[in-house]
PDB file of N, CA, C and O in Angstrom:
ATOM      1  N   UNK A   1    -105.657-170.095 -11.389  1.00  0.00           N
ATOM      2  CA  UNK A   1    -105.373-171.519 -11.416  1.00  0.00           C
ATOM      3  C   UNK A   1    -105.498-172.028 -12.854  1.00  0.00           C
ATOM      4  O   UNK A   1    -106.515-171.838 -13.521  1.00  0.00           O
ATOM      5  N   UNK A   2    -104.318-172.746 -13.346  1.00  0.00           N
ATOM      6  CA  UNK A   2    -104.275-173.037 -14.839  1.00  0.00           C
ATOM      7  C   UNK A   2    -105.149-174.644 -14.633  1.00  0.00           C
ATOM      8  O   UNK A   2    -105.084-175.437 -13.694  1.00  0.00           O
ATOM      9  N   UNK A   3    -105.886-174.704 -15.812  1.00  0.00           N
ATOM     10  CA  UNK A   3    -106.701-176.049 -16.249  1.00  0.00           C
ATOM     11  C   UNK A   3    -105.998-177.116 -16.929  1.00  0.00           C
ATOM     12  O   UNK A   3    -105.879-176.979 -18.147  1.00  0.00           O
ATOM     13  N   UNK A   4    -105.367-178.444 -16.240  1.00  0.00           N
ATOM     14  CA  UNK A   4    -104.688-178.721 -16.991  1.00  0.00           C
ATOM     15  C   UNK A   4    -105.547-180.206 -17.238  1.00  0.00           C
ATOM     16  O   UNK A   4    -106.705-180.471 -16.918  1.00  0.00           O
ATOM     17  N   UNK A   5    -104.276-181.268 -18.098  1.00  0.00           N
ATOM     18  CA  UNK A   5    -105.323-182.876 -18.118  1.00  0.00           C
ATOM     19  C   UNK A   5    -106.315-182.566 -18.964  1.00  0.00           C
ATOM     20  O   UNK A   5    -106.318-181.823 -19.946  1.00  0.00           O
ATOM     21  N   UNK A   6    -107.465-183.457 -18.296  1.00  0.00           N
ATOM     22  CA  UNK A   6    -108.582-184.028 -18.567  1.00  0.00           C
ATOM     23  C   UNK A   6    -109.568-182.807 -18.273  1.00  0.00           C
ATOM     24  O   UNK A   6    -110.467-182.557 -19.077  1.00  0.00           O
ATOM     25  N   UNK A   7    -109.396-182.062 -17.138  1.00  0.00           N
ATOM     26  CA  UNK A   7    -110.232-180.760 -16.895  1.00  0.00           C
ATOM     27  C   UNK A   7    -109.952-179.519 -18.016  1.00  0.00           C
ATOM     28  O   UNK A   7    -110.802-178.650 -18.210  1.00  0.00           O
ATOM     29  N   UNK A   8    -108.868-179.541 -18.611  1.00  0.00           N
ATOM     30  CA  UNK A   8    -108.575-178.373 -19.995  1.00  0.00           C
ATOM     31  C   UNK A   8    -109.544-179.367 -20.917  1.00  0.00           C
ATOM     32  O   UNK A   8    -110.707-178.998 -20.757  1.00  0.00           O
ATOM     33  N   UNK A   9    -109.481-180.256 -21.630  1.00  0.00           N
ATOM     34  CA  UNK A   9    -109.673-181.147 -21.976  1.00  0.00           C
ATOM     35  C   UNK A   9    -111.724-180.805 -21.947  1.00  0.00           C
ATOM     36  O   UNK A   9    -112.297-179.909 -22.565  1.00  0.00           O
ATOM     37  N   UNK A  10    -112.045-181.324 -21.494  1.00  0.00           N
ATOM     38  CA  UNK A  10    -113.490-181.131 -20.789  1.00  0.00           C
ATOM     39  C   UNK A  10    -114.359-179.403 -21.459  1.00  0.00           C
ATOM     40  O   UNK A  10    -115.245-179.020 -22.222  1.00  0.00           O
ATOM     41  N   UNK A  11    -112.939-178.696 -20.157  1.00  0.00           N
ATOM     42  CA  UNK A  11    -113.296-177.117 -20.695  1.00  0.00           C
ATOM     43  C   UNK A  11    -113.124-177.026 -22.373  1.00  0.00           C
ATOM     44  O   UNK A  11    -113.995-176.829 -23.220  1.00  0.00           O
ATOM     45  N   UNK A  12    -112.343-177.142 -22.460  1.00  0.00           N
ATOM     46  CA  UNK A  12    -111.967-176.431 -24.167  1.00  0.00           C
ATOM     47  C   UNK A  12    -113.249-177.039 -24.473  1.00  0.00           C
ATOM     48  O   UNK A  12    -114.251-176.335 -24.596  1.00  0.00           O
ATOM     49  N   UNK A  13    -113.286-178.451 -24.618  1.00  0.00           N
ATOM     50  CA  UNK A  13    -114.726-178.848 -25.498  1.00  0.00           C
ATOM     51  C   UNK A  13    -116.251-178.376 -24.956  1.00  0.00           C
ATOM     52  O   UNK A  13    -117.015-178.336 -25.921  1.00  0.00           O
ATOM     53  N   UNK A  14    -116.788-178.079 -23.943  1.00  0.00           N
ATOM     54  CA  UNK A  14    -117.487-177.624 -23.780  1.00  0.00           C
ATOM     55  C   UNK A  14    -117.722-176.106 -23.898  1.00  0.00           C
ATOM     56  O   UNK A  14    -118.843-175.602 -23.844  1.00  0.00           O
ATOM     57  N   UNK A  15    -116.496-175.369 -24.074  1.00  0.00           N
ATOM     58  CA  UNK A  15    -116.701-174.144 -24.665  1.00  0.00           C
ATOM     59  C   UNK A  15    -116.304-174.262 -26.491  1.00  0.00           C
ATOM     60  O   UNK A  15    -116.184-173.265 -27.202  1.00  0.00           O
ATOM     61  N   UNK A  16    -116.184-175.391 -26.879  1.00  0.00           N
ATOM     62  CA  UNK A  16    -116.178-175.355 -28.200  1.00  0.00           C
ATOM     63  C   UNK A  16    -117.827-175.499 -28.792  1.00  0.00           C
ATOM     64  O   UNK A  16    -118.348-174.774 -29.641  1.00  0.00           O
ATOM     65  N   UNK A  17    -118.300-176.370 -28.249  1.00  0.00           N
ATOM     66  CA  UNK A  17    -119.594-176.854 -28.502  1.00  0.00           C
ATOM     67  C   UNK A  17    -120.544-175.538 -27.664  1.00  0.00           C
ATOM     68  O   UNK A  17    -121.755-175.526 -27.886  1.00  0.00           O
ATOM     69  N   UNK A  18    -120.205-174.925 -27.124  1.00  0.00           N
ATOM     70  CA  UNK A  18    -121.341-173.931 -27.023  1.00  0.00           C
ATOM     71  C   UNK A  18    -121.181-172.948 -27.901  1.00  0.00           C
ATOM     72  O   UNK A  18    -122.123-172.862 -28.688  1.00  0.00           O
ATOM     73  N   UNK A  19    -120.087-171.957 -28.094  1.00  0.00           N
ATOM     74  CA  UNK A  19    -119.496-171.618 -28.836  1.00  0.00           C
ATOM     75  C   UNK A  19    -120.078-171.883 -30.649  1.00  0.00           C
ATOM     76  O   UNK A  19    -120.479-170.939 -31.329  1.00  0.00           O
ATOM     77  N   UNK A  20    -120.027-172.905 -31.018  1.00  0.00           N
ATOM     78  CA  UNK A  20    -120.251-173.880 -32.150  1.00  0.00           C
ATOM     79  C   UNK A  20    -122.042-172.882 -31.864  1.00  0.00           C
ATOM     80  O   UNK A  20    -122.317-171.874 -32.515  1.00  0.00           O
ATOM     81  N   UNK A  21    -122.734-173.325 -31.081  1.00  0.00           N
ATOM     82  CA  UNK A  21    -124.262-173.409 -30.817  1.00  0.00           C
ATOM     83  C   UNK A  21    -124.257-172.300 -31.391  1.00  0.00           C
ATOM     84  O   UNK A  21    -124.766-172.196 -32.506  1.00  0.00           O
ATOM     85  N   UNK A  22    -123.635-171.143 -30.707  1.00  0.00           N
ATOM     86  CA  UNK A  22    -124.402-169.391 -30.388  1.00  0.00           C
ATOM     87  C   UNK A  22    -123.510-168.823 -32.270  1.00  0.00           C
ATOM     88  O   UNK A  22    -123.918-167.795 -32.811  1.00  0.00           O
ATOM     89  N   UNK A  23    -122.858-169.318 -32.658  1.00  0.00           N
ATOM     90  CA  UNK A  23    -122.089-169.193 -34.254  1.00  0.00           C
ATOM     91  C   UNK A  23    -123.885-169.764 -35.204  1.00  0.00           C
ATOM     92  O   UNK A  23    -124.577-169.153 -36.019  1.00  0.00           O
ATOM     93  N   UNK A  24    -124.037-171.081 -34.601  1.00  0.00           N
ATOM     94  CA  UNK A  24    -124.609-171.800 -36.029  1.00  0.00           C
ATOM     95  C   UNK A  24    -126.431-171.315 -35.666  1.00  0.00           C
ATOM     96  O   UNK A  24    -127.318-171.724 -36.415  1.00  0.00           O
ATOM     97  N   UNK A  25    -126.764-170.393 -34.402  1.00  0.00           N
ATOM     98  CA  UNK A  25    -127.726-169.457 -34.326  1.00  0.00           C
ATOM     99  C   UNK A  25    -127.755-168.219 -34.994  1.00  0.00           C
ATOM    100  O   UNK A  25    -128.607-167.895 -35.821  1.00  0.00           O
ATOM    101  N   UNK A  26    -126.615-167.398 -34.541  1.00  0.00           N
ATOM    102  CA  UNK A  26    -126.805-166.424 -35.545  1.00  0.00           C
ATOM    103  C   UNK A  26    -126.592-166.732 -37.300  1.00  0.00           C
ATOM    104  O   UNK A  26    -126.984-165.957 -38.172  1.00  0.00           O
ATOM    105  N   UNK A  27    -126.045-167.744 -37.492  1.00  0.00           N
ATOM    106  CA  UNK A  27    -125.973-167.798 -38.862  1.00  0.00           C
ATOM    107  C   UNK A  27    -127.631-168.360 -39.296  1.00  0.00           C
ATOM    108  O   UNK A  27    -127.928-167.900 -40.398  1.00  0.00           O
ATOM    109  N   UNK A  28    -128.407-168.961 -38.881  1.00  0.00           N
ATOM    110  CA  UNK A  28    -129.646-169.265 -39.034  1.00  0.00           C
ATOM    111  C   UNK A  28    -130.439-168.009 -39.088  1.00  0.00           C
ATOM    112  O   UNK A  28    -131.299-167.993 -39.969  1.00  0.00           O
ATOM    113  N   UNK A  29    -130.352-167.091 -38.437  1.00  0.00           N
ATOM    114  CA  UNK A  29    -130.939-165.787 -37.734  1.00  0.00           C
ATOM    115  C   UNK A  29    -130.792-164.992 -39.453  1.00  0.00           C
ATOM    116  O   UNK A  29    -131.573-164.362 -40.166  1.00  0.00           O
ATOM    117  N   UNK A  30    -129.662-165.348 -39.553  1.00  0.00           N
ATOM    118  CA  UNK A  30    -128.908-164.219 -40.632  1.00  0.00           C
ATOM    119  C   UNK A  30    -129.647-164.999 -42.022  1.00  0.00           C
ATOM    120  O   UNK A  30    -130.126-164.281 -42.900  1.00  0.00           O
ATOM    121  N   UNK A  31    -129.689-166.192 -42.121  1.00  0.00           N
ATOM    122  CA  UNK A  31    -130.562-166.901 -43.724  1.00  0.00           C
ATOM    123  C   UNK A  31    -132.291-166.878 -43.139  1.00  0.00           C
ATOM    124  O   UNK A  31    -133.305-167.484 -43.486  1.00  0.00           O
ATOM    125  N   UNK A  32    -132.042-166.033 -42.277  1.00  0.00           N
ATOM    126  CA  UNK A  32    -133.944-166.147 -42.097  1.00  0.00           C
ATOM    127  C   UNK A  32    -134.453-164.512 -42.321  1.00  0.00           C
ATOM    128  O   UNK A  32    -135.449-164.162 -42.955  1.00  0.00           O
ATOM    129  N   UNK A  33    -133.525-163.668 -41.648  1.00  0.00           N
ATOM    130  CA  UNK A  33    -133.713-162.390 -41.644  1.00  0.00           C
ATOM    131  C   UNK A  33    -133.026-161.196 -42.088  1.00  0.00           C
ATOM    132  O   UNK A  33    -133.356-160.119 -41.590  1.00  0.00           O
ATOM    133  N   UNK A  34    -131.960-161.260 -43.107  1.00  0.00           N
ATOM    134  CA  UNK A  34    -131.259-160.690 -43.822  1.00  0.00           C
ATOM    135  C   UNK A  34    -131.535-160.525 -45.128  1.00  0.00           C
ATOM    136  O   UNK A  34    -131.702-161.413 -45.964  1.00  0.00           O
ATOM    137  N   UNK A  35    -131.590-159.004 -45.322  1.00  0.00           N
ATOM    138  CA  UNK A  35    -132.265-157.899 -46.437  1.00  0.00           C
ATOM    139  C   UNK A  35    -131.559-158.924 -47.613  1.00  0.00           C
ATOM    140  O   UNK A  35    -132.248-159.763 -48.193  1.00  0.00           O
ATOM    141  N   UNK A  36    -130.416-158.788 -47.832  1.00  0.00           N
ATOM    142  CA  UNK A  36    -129.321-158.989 -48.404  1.00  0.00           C
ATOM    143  C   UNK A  36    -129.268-160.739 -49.057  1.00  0.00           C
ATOM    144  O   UNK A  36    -128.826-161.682 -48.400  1.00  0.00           O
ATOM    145  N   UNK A  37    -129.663-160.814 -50.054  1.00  0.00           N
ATOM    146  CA  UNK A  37    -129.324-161.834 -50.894  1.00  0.00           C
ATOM    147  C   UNK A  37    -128.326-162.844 -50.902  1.00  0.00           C
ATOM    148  O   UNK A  37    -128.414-164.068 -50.817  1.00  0.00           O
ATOM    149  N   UNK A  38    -127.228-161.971 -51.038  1.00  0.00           N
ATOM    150  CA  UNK A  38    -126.365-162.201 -51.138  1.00  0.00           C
ATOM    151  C   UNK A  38    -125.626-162.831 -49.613  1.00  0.00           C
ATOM    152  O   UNK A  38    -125.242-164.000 -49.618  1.00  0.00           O
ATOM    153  N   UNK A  39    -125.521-162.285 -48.795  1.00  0.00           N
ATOM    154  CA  UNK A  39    -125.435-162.373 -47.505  1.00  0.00           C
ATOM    155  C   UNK A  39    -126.535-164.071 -47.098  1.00  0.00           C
ATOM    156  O   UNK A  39    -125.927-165.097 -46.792  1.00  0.00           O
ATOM    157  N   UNK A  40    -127.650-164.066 -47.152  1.00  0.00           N
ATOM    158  CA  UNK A  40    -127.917-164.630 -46.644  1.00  0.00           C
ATOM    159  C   UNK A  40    -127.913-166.208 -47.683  1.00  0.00           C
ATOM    160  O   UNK A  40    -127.997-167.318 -47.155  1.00  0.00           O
ATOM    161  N   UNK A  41    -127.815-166.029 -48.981  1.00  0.00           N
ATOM    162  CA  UNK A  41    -127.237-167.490 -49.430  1.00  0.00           C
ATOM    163  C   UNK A  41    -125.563-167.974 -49.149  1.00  0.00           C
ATOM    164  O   UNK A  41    -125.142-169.096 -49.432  1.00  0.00           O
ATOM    165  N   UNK A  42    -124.502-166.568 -48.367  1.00  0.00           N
ATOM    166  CA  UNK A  42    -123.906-167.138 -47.862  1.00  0.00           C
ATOM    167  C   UNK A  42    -123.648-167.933 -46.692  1.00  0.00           C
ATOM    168  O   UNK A  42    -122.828-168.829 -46.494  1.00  0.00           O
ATOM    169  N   UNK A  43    -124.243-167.578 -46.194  1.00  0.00           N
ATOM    170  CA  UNK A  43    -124.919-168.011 -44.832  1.00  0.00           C
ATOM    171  C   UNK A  43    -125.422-169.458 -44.770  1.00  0.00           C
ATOM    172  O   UNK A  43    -125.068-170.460 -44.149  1.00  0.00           O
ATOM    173  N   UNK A  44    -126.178-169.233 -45.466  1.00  0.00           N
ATOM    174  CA  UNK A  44    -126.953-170.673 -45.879  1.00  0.00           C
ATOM    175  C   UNK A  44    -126.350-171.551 -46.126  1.00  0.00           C
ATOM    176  O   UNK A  44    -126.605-172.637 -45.605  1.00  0.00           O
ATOM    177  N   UNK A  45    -125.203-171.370 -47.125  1.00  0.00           N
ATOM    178  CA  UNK A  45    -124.132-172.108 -47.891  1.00  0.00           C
ATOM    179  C   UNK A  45    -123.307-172.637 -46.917  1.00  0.00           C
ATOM    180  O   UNK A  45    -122.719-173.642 -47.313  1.00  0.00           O
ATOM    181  N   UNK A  46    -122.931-172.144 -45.196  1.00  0.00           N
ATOM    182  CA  UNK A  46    -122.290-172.290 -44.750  1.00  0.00           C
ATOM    183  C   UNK A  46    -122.803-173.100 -43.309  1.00  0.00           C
ATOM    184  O   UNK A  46    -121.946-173.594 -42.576  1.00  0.00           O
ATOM    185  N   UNK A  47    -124.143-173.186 -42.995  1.00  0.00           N
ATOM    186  CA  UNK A  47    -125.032-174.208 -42.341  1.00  0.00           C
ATOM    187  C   UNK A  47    -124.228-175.275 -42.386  1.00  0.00           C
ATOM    188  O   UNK A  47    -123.185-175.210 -41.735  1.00  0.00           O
ATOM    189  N   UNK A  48    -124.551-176.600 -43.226  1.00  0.00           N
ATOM    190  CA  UNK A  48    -124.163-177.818 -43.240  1.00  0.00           C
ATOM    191  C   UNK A  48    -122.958-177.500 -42.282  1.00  0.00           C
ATOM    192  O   UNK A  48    -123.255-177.694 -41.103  1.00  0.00           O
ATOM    193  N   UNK A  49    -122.025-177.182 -42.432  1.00  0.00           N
ATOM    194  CA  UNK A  49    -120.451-177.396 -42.243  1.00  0.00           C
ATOM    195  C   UNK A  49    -120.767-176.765 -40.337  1.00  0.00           C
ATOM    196  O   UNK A  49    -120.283-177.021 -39.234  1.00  0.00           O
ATOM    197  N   UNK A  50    -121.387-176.243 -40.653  1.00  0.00           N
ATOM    198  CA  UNK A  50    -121.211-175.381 -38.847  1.00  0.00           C
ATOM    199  C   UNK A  50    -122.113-176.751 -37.948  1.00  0.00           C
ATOM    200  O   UNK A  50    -121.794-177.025 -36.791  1.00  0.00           O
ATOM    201  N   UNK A  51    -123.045-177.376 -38.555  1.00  0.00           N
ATOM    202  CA  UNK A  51    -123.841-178.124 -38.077  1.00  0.00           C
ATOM    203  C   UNK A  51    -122.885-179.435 -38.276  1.00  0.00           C
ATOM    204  O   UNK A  51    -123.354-180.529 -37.962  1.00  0.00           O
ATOM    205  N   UNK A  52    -122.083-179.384 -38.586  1.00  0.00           N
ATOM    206  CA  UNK A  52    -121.630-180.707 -38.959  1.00  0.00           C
ATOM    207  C   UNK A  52    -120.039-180.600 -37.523  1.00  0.00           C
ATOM    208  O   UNK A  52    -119.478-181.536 -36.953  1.00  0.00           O
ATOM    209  N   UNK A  53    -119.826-179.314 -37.414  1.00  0.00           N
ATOM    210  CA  UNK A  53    -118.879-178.955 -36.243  1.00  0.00           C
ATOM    211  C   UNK A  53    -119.639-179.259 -35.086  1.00  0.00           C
ATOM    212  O   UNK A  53    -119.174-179.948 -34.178  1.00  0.00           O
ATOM    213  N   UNK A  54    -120.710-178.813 -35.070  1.00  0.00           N
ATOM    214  CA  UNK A  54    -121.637-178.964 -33.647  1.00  0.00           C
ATOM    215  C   UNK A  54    -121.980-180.231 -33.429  1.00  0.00           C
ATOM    216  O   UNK A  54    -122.186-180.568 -32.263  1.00  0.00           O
ATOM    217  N   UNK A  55    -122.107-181.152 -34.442  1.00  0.00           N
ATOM    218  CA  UNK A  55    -122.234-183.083 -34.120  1.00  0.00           C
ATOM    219  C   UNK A  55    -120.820-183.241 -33.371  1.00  0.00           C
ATOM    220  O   UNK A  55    -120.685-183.529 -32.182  1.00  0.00           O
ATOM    221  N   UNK A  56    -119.863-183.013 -34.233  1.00  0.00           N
ATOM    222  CA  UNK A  56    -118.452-183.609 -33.572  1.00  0.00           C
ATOM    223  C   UNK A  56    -118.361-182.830 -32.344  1.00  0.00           C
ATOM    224  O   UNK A  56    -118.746-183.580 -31.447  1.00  0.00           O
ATOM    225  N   UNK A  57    -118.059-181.758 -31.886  1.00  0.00           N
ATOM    226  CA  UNK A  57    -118.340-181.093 -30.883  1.00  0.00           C
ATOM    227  C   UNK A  57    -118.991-181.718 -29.869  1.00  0.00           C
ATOM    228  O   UNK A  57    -118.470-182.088 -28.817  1.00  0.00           O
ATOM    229  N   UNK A  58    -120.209-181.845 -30.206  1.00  0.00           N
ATOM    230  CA  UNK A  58    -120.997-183.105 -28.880  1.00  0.00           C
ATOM    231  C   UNK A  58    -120.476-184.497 -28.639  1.00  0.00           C
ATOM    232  O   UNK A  58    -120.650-185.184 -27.632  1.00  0.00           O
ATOM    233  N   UNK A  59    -119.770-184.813 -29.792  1.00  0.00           N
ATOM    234  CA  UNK A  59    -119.577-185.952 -29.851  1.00  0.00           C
ATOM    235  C   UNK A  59    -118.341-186.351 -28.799  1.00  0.00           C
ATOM    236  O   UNK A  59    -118.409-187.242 -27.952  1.00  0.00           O
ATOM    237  N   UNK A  60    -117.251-185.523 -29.040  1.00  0.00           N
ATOM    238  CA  UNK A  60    -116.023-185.162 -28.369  1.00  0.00           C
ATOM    239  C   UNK A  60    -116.281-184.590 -27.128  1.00  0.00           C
ATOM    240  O   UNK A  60    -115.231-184.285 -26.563  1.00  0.00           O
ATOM    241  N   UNK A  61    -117.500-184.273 -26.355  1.00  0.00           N
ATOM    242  CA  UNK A  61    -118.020-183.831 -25.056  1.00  0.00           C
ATOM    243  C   UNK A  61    -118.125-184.646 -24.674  1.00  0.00           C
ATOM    244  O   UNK A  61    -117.441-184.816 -23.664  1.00  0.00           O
ATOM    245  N   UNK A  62    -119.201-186.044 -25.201  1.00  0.00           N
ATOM    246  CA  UNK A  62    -119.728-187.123 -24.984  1.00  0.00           C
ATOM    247  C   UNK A  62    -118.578-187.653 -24.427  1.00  0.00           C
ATOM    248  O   UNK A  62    -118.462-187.735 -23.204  1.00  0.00           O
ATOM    249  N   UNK A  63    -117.658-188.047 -25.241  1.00  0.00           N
ATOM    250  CA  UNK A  63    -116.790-188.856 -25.506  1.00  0.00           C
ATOM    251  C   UNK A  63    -115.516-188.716 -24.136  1.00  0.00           C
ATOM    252  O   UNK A  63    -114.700-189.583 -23.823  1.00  0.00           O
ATOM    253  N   UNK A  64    -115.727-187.128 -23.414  1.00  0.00           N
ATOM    254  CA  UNK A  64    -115.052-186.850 -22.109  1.00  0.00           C
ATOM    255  C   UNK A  64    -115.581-186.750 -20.784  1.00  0.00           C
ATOM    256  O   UNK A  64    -115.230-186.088 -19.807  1.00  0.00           O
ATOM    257  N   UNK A  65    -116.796-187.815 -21.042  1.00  0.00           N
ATOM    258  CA  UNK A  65    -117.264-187.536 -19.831  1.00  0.00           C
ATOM    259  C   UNK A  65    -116.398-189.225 -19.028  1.00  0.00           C
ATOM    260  O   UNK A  65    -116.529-189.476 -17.830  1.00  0.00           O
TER     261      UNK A  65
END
């Protein structure tokens, strides 16, 4: 059964925003516990922006209920 409307709508964003969650965990995981310097100030570098997807993300959930 295809998801269409307001129910695709709903789905997509709630698998965006979880999605968003289990990304901006392991990237935390990775600037807390990675050997690698280098690696993990990229990581770091890239926080803000993933956290800043996961506001709008909720926001756009919020926003379909």
């Amino acid at each position: 059964m295809e998801t269409t409307g307001n129910n695709f709508d709903w789905e997509f964003m709630r698998t965006v925003a979880r999605k968003t969650d289990d990304v901006l965990t392991r990237f935390e995981q990775v600037v807390s516990q990675a050997g690698d310097e280098d690696i993990r100030e990229f990581a770091a570098a890239q926080l803000p922006t993933l956290r800043a997807h996961r506001s709008e993300a909720t926001k756009l959930t919020k926003a379909l209920y």
